[in-house]
C-alpha positions as CSV (number, residue, x, y, z in Angstrom):
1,X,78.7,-28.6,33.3
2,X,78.1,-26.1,36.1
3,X,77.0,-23.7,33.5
4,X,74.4,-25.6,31.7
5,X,71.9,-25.5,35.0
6,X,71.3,-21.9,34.5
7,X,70.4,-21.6,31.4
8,X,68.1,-25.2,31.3
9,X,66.5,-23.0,34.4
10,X,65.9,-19.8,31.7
11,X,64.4,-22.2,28.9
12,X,62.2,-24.3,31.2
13,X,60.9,-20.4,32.3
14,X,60.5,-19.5,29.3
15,X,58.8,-22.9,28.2
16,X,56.3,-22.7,31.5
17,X,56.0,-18.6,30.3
18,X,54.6,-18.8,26.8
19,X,52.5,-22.3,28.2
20,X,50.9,-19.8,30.7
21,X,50.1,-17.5,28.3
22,X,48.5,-20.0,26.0
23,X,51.2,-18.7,22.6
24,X,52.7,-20.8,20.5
25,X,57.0,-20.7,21.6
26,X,58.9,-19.3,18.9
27,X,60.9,-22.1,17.2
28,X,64.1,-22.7,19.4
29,X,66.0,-22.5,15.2
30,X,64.2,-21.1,12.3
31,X,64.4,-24.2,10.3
32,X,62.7,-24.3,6.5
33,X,59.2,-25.6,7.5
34,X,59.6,-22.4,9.9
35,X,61.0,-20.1,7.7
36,X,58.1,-21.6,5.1
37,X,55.0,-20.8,7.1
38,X,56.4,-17.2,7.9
39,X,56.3,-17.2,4.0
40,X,52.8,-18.3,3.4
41,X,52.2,-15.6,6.6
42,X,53.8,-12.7,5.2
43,X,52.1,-13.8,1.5
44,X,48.6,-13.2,2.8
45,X,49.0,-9.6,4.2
46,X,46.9,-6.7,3.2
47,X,49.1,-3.8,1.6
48,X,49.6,-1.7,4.5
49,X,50.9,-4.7,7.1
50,X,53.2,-5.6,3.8
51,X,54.4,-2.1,3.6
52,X,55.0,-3.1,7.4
53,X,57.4,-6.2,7.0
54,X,58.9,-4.4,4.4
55,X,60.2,-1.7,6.7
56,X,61.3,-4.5,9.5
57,X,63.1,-6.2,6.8
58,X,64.3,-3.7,4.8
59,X,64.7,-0.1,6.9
60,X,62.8,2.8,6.6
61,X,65.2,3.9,3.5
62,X,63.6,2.1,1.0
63,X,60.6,3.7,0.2
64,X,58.4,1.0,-2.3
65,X,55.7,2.6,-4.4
66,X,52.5,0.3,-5.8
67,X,53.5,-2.2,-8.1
68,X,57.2,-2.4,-7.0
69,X,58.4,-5.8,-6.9
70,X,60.8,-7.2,-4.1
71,X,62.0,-10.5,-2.9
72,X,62.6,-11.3,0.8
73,X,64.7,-14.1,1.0
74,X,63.6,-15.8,3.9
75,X,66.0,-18.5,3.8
76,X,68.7,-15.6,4.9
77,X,67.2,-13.8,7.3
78,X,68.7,-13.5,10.8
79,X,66.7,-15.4,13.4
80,X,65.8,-12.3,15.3
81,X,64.4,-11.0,12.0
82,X,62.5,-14.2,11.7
83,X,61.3,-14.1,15.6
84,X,60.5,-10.5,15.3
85,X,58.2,-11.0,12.0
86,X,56.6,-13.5,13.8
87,X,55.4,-11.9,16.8
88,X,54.1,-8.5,15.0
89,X,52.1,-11.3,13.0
90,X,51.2,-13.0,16.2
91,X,49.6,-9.8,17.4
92,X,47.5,-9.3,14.0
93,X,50.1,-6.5,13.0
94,X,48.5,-4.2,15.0
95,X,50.5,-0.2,15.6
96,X,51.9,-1.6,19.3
97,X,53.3,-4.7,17.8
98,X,54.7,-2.9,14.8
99,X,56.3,-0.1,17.2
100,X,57.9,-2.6,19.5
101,X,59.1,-4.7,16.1
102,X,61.0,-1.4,15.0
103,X,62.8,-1.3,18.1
104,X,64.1,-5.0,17.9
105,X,65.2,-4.7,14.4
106,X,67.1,-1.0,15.3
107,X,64.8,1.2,13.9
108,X,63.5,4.7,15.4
């Protein structure tokens, strides 16, 4: 029980963090309506921020050429990969937000 206070003390930070900011909080779980509108997100992406989420989700190995086809399953990606999609599309997929996304998912 003792342990519980500290971290209700984190998520209520958190909470009053992203409330101050005036952002949307990540989903506490990436549930299927979540994991849906990241879809319909990621589905309306010019070419270059696509070539961008294929990198997060993918690595830098896997070079895709025009007209490739792929499938992200979003049903099973990790949450991290989920909540770091969602913030580089939260900040318009702009070079920052897709430098600091690299770093989260373990890329160079």
């Amino acid at each position: 029980m003792l342990a519980a206070a500290p971290l209700a003390k984190e998520v209520d930070l958190i909470e009053a963090l992203a409330h101050a900011q005036h952002q949307p909080r990540p989903p506490r779980s990436w549930t299927y309506e979540h994991r849906h509108r990241l879809t319909e997100r990621v589905a309306r992406l010019d070419a270059d921020s696509l070539q961008r989420v294929l990198v997060l989700v993918f690595g830098d190995a896997n070079r895709f050429r025009p007209r490739d086809e792929f499938t992200i399953d979003f049903e099973g990606l990790d949450r991290g990969v989920c909540a770091t999609l969602d913030a580089f599309l939260d900040a318009e997929c702009s070079p920052q937000a897709y430098t600091r996304a690299r770093v989260k998912v373990g890329l160079p």
